[in-house]
NUPA-333546 format. One record per residue (C-alpha): residue in one letter; x, y, z. Coordinates in steps of 0.5 Angstrom, whole numbers, plus 500, padded with zeros to 3 digits. Layout:
<pts>
AXYZ...
</pts>
This chain:
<pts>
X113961172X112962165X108954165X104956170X102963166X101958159X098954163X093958165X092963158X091956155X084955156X081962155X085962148X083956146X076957147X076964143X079962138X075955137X068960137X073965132X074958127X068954129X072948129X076945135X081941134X084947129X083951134X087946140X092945134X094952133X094953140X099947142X104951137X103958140X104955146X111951144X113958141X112961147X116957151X122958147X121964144X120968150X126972154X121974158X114975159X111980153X106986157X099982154X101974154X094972152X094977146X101975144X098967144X092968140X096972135X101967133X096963134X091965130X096966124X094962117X099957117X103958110
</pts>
């Protein structure tokens, strides 16, 4: 259930965040790792899935 969700949202967010940054690898880079963080991190599903994925995303790497 929860691939078939991260595998649906994967698109939407990946197109937001490359037209936010203009620059598609980094944008597909930090989608892959919300994605992983997702599927380890998440007990259950959060109330909005996208908006989790494009804010871990979309964080600055340290």
């Amino acid at each position: 259930m929860i691939e078939e969700l991260l595998r649906s949202l994967a698109p939407q967010v990946l197109g937001i965040l490359a037209r936010r940054c203009g620059d598609f690898g980094a944008a597909e880079d930090a989608v892959q790792e919300a994605l992983l963080a997702a599927y380890l991190n998440w007990g259950e599903i959060p109330d909005n899935p996208r908006g989790w994925l494009l804010q871990t995303a979309g964080r600055e790497p340290p």
